[in-house]
N, CA, C and O of each residue as an XYZ file, in Angstrom:
740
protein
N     -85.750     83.599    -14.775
C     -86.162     82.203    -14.696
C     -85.917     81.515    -16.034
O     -86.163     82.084    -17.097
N     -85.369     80.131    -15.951
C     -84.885     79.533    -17.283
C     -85.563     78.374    -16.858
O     -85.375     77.852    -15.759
N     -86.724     77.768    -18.120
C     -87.532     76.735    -18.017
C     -86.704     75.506    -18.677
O     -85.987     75.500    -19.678
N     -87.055     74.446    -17.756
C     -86.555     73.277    -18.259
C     -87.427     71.937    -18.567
O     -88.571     71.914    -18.114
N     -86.873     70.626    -19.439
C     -88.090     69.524    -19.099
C     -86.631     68.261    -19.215
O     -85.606     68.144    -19.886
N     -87.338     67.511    -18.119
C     -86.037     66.470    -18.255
C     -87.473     65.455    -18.712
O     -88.698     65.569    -18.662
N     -86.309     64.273    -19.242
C     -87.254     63.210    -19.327
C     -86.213     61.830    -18.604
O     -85.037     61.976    -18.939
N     -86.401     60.848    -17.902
C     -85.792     60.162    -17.822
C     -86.249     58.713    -17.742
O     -87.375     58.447    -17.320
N     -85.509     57.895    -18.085
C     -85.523     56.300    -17.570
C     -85.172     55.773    -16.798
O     -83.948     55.808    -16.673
N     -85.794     55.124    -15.995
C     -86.008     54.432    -14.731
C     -86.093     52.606    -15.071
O     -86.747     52.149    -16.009
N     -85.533     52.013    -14.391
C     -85.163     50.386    -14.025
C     -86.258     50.226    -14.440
O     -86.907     51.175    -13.999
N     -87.092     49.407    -15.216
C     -88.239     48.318    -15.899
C     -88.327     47.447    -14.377
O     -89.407     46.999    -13.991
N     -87.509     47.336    -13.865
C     -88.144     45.983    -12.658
C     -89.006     46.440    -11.735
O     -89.951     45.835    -11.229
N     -88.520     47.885    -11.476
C     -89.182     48.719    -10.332
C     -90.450     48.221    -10.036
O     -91.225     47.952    -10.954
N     -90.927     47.978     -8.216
C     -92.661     47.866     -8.287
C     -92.679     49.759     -8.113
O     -91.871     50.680     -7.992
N     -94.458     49.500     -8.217
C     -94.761     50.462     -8.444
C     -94.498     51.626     -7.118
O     -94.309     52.804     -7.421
N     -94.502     51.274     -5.902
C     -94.073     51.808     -4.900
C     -92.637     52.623     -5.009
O     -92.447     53.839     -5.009
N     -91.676     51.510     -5.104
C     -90.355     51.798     -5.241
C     -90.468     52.540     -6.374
O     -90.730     53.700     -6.056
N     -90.416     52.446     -7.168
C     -91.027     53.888     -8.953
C     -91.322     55.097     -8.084
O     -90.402     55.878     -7.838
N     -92.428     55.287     -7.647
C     -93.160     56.334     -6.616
C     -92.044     57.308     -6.003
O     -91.849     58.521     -6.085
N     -91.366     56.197     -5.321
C     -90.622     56.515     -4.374
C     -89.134     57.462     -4.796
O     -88.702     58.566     -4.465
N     -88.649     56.316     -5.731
C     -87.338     57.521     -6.939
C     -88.164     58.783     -7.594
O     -87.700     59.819     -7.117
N     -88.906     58.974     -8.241
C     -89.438     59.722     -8.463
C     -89.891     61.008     -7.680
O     -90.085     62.145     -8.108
N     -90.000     60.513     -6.438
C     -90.210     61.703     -5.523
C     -89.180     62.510     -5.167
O     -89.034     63.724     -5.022
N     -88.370     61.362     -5.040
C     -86.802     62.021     -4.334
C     -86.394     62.871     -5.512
O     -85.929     64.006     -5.413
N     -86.628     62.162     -6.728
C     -85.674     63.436     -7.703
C     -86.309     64.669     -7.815
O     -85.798     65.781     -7.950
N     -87.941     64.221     -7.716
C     -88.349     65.813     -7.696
C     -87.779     66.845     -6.370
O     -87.042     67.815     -6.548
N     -88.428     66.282     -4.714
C     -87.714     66.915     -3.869
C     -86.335     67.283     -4.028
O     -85.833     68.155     -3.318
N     -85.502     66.490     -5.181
C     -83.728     67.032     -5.014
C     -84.202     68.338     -5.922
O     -83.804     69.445     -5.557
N     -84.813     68.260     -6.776
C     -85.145     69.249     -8.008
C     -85.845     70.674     -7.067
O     -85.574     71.819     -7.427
N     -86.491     70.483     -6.201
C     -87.052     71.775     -5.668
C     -86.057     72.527     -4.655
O     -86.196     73.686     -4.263
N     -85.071     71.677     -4.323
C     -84.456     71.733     -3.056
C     -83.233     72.381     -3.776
O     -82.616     73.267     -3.184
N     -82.917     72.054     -4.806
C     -81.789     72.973     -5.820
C     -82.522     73.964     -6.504
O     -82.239     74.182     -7.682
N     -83.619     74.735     -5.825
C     -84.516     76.094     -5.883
C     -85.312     75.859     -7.102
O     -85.602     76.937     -7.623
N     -85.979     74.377     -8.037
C     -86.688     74.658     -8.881
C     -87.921     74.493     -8.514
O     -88.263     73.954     -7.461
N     -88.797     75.031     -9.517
C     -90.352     74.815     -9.428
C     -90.744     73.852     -9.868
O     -90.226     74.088    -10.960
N     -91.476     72.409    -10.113
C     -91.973     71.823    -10.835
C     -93.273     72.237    -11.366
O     -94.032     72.625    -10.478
N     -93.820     72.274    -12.714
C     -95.028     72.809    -13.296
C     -95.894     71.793    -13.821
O     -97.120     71.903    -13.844
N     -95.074     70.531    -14.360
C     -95.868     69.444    -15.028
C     -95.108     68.311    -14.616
O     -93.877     68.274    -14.602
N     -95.878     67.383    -14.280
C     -94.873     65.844    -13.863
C     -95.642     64.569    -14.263
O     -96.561     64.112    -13.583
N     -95.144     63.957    -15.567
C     -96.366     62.743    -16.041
C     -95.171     61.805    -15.861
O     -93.996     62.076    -15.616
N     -95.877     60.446    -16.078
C     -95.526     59.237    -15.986
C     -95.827     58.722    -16.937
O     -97.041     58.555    -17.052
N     -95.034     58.266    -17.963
C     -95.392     57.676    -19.660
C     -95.055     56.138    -19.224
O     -94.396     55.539    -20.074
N     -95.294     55.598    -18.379
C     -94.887     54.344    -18.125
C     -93.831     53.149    -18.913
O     -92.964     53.422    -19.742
N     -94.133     51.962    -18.466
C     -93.029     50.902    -19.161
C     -93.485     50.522    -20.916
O     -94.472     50.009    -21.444
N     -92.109     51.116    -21.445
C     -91.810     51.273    -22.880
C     -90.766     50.468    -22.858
O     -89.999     50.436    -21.896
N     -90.581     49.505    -24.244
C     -89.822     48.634    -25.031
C     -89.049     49.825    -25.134
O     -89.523     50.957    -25.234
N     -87.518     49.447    -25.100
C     -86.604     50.946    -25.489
C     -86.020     50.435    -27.086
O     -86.143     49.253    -27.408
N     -85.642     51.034    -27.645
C     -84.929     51.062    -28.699
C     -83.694     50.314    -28.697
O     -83.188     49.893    -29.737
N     -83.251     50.160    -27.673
C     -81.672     49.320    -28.155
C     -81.353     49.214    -26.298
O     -81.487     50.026    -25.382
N     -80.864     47.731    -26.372
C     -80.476     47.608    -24.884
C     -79.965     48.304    -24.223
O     -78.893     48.647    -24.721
N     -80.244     48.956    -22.846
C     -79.561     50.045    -21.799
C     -79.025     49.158    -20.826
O     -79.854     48.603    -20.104
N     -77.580     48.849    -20.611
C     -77.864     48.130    -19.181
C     -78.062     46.906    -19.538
O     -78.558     46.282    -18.600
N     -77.896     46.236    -20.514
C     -78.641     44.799    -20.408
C     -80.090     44.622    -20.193
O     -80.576     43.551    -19.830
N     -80.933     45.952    -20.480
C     -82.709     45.936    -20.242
C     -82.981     46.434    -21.210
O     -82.563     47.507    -21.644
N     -84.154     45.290    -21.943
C     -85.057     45.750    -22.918
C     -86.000     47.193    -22.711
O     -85.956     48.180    -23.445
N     -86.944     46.987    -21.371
C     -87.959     47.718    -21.228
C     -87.072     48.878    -20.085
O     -85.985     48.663    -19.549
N     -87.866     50.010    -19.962
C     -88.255     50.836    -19.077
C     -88.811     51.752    -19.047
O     -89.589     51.987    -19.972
N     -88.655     52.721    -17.923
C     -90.227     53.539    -17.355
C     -89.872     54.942    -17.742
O     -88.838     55.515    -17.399
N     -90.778     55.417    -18.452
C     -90.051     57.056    -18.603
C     -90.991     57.460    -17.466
O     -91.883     56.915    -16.817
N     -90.251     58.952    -17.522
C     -91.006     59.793    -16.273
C     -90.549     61.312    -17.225
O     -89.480     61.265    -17.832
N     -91.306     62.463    -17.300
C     -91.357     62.909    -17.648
C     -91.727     64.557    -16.534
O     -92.824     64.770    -16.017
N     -90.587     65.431    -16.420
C     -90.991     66.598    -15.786
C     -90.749     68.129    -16.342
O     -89.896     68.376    -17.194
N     -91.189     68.640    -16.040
C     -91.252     70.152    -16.536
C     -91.329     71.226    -15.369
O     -92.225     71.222    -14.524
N     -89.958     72.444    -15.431
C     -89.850     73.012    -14.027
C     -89.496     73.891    -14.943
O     -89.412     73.937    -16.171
N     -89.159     75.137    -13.292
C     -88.498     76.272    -13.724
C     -87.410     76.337    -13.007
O     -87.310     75.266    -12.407
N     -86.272     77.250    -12.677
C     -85.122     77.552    -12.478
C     -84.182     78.796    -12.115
O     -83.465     79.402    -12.911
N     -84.271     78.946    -11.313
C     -83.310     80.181    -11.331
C     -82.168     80.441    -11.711
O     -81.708     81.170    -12.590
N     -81.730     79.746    -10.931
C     -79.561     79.102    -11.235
C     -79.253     78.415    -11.278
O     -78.954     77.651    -10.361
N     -79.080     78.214    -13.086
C     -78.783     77.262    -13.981
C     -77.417     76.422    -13.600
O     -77.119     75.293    -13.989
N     -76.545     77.441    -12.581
C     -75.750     76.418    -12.147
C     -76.107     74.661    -11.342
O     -75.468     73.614    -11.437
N     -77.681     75.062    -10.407
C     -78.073     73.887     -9.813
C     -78.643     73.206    -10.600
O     -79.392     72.522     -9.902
N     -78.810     72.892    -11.779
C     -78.887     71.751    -12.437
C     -77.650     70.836    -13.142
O     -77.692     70.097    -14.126
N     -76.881     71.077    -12.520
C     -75.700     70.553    -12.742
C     -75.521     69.648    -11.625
O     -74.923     68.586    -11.804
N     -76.032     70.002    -10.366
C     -76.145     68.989     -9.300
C     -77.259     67.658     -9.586
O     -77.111     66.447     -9.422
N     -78.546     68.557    -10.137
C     -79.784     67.410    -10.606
C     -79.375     66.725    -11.442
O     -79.882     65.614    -11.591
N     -78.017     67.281    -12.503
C     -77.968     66.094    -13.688
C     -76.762     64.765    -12.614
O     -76.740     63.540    -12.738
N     -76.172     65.382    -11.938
C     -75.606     64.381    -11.003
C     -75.979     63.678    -10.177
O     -75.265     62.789     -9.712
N     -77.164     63.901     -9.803
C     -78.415     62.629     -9.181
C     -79.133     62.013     -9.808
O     -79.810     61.049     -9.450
N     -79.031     62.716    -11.254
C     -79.373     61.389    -11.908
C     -78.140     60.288    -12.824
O     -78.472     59.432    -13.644
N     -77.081     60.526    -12.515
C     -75.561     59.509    -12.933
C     -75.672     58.997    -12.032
O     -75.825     57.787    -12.203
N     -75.684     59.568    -10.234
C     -75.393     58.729     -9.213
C     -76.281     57.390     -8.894
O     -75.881     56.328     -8.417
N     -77.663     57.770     -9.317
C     -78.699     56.848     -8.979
C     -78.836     55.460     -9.920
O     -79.288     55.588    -11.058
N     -78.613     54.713     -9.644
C     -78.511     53.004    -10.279
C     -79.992     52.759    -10.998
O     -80.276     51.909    -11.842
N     -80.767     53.677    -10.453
C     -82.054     53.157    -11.126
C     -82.558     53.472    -12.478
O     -83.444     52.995    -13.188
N     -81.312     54.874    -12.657
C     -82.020     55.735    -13.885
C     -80.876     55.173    -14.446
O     -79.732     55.027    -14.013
N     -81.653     54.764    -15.952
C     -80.828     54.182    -16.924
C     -80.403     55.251    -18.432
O     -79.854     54.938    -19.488
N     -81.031     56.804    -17.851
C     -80.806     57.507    -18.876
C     -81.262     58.780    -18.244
O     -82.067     58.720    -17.315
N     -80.624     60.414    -18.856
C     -81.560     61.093    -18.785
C     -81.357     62.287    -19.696
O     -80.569     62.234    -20.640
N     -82.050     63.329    -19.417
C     -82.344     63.928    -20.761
C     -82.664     65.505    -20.756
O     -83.660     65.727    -21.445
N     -82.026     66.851    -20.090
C     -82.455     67.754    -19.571
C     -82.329     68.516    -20.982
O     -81.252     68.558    -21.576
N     -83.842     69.289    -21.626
C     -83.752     70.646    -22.688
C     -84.405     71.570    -21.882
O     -85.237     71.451    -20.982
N     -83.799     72.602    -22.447
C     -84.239     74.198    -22.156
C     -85.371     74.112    -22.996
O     -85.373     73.417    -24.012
N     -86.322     74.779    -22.623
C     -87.493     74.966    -23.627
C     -88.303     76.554    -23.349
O     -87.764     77.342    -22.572
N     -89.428     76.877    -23.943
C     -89.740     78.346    -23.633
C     -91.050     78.280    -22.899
O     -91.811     77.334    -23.106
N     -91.258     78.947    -22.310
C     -92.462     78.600    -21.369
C     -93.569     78.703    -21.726
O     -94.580     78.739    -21.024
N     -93.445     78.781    -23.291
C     -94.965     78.743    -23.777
C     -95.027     76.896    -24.355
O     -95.871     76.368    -25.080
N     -94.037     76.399    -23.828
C     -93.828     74.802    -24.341
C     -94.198     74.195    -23.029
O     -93.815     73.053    -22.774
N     -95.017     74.972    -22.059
C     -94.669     74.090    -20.388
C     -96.253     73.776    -20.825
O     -97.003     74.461    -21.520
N     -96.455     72.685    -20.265
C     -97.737     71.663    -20.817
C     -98.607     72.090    -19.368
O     -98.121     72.362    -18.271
N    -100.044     72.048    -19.765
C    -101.368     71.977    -18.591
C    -101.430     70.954    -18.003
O    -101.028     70.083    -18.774
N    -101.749     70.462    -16.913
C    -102.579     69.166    -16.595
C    -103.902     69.421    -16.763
O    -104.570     70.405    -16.447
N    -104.363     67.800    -17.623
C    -105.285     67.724    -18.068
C    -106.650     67.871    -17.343
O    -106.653     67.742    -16.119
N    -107.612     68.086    -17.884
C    -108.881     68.513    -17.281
C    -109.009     67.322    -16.613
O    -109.420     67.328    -15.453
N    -108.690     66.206    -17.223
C    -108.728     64.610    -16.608
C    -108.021     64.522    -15.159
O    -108.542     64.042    -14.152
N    -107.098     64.922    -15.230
C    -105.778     64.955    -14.405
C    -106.284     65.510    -13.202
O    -106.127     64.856    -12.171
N    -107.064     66.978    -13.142
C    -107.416     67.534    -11.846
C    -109.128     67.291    -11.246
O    -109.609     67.657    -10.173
N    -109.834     66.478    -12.485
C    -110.507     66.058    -11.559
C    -109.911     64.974    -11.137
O    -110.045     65.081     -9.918
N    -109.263     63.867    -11.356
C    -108.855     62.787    -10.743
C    -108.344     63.109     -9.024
O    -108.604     62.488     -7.993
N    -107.572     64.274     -9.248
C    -106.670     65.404     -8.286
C    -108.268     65.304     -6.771
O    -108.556     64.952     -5.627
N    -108.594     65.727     -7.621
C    -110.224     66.240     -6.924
C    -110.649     65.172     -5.663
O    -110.823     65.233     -4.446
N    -110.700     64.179     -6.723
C    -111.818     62.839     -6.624
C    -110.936     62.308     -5.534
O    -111.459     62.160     -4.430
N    -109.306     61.912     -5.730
C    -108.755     61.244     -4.964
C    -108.467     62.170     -3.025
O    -108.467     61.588     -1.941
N    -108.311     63.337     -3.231
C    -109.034     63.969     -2.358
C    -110.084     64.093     -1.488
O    -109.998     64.417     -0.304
N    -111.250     63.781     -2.209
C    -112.644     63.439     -1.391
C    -112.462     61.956     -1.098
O    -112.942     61.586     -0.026
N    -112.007     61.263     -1.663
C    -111.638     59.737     -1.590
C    -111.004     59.439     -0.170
O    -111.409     58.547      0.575
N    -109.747     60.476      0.166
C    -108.991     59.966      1.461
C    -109.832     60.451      2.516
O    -109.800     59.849      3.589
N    -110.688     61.588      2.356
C    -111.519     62.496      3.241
C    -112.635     61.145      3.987
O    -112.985     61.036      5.162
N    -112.955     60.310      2.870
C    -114.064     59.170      2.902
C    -113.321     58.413      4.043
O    -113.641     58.224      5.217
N    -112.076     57.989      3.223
C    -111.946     56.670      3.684
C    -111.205     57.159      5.141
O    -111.251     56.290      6.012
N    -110.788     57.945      5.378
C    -110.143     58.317      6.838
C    -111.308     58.273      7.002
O    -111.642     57.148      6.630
N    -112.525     59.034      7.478
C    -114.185     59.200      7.774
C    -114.547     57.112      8.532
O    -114.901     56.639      9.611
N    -114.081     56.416      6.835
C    -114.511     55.271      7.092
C    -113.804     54.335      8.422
O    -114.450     53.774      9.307
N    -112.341     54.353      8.274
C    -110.977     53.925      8.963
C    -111.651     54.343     10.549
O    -111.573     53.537     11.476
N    -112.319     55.715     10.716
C    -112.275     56.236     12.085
C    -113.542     54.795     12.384
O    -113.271     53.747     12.970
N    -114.806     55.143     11.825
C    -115.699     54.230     12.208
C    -115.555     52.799     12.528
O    -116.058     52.192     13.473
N    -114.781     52.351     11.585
C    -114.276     51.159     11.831
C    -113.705     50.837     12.863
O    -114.137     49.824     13.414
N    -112.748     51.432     13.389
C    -112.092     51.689     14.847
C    -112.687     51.385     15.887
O    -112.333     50.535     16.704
N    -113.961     52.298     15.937
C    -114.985     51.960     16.681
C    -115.888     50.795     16.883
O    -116.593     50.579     17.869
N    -115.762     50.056     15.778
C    -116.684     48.544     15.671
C    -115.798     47.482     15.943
O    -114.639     47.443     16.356
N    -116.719     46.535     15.574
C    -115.606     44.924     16.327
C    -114.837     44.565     14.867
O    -115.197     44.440     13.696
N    -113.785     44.487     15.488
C    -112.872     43.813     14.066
C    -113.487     42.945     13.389
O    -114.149     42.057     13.926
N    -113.354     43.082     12.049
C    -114.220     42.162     11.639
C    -112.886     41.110     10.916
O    -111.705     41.457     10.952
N    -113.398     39.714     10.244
C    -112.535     38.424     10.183
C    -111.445     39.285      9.177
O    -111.996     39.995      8.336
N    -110.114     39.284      9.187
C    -109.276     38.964      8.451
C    -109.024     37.747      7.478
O    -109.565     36.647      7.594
N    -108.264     38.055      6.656
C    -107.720     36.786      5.914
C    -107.090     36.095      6.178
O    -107.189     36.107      7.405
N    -106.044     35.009      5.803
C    -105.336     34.163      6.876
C    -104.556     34.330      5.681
O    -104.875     34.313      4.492
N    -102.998     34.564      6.523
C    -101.412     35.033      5.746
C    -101.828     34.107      4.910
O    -102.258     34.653      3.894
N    -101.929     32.515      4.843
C    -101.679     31.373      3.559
C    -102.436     32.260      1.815
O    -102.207     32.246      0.606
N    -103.543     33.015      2.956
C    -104.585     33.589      1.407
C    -104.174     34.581      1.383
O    -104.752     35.154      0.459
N    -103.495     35.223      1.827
C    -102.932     36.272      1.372
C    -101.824     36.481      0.166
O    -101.604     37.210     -0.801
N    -101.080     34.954      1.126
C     -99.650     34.879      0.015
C    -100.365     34.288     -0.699
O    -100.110     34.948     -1.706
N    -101.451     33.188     -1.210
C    -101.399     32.914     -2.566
C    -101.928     33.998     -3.438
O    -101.586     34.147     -4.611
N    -102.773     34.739     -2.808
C    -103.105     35.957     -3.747
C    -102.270     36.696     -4.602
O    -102.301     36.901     -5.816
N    -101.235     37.180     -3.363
C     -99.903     37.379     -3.848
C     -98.984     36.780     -4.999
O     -98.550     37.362     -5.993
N     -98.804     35.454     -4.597
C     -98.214     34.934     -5.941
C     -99.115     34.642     -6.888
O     -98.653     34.256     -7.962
N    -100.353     34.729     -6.773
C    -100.930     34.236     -8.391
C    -100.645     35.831     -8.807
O    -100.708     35.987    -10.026
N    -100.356     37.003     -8.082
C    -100.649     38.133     -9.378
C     -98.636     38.282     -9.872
O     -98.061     38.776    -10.842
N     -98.154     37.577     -8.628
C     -96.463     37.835     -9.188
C     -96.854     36.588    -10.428
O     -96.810     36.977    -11.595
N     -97.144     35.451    -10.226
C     -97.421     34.591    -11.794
C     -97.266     35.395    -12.671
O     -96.214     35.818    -13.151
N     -99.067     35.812    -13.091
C     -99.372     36.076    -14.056
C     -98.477     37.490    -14.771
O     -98.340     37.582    -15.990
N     -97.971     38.432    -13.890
C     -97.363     39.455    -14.505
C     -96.520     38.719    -15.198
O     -96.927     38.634    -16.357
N     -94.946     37.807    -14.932
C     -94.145     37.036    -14.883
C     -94.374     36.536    -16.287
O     -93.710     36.729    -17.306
N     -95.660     35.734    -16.054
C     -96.171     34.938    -17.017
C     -96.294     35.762    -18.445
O     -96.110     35.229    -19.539
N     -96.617     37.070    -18.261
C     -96.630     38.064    -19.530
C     -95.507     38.510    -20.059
O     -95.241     38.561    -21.259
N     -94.663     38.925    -18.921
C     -93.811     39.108    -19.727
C     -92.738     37.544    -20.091
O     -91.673     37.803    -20.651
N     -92.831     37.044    -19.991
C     -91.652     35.681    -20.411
C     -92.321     35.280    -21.837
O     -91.586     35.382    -22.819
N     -93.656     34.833    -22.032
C     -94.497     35.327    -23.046
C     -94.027     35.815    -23.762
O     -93.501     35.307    -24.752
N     -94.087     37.251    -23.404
C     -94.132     38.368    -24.673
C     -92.290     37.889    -25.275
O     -92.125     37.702    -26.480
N     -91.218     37.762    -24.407
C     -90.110     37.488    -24.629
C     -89.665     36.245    -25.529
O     -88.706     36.275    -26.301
N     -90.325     35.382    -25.361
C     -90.059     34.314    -26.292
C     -91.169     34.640    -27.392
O     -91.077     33.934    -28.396
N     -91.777     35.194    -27.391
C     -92.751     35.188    -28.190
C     -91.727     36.278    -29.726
O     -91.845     36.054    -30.930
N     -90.815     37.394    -29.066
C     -90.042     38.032    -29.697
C     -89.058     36.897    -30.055
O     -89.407     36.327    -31.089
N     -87.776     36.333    -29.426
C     -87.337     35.380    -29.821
C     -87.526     34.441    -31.029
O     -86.782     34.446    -32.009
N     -88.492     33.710    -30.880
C     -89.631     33.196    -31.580
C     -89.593     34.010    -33.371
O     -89.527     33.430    -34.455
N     -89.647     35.168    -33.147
C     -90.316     35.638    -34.435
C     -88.396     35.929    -34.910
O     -87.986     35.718    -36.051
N     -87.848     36.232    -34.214
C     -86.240     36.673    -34.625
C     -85.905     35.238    -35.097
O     -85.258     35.261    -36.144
N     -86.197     33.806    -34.554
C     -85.621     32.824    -34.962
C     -85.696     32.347    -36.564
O     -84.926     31.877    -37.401
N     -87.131     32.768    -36.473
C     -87.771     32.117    -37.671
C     -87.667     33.365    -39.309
O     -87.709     33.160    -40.522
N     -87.498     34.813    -38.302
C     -86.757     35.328    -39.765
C     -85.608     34.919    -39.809
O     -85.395     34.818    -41.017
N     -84.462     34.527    -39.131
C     -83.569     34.280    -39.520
C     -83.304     32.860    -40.455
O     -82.422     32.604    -41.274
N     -84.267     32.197    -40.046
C     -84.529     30.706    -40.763
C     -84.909     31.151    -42.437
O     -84.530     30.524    -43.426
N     -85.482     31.994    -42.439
C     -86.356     32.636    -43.840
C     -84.986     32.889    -44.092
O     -84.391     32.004    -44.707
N     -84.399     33.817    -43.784
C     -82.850     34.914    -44.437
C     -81.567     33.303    -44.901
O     -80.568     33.235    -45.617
N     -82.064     32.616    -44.329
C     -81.015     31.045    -44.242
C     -81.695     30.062    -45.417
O     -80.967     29.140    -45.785
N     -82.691     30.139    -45.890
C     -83.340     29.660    -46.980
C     -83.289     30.331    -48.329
O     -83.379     29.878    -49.470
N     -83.148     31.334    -47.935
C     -83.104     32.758    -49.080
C     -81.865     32.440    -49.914
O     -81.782     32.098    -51.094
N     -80.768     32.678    -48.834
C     -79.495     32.523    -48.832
C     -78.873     30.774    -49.570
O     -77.976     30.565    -50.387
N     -79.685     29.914    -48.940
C     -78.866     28.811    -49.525
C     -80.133     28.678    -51.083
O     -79.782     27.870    -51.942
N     -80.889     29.111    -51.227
C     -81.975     28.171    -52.541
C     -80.940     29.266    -53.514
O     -80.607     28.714    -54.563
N     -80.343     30.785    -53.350
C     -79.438     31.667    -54.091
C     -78.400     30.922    -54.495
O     -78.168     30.473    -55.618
N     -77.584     30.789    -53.160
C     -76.473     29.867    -54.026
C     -76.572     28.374    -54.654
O     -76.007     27.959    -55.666
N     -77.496     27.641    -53.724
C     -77.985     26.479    -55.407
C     -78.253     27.141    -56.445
O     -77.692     26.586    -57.389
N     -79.035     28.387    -56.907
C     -79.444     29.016    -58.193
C     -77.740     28.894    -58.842
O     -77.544     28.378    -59.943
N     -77.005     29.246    -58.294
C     -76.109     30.241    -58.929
C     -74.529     28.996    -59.820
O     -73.603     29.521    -60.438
């Protein structure tokens, strides 16, 4: 067995569903080319270092498996070139005393969300049984909807000019620097 950890980047636009959703598939391609997965975090949306793609931000995802035949990761590194969503990726060999725990946090959450579906199926059945109670009306639904597409929107365009903004005005400083020098000179 030869342990591995990929890390990769994923599209910044992604909702969180569609994220979910790539993510699954690469793991299922990853088990299905005979690996184990041991650790699988989500380091979420990070400012990257230098434009990918024409995108500032995106989503790391972070996994840790094992392997038999090292030839089938040669197929996994090709699902992740083929896929439009991943804007990078990143496979090291490492030793299996480098394969990370999930956190004590992590499995009660594991736990909790468990007794959680146990509830709410429990609840869903009862409900079934009673009189529907009022719905919302689509109009309140969609504005709900768009006030939270707003405000995300609203943060990031924000945060974007807000960068802009600070690039303009050093450059205004570096343009003052520059001309009060050559009047000196």
């Amino acid at each position: 067995m030869v342990f591995y950890e990929t890390t990769y980047i994923l599209h910044s636009a992604l909702q969180e569903g569609r994220l979910n959703d790539i993510v699954n598939i690469i793991e299922k391609k990853a088990e299905s080319l005979g690996a184990k997965i041991l650790f699988s975090d989500n380091w979420g949306r990070k400012k990257l270092s230098y434009l990918i793609e024409k995108e500032k931000y995106g989503t790391y995802i972070f996994f840790q498996y094992k392997i038999e035949n090292i030839s089938k990761l040669v197929e996994l590194s090709s699902e992740f070139e083929h896929n439009p969503n991943v804007l990078r990726y990143l496979n090291i060999k490492i030793e299996e005393s480098d394969i990370r725990e999930p956190k004590a946090k992590e499995i009660e959450e594991t736990k909790k969300s468990e007794t959680s579906k146990k509830e709410t199926a429990k609840v869903v059945k009862e409900a079934a049984v009673e009189e529907p109670k009022e719905q919302k009306e689509p109009e309140e639904v969609a504005e709900e909807v768009a006030e939270e597409v707003v405000e995300e929107v609203a943060e990031e365009v924000v945060e974007e000019v807000a960068e802009e903004v600070a690039e303009e005005v050093i450059e205004d400083e570096n343009k003052k620097e520059n001309t009060s020098e050559e009047e000196n000179k």
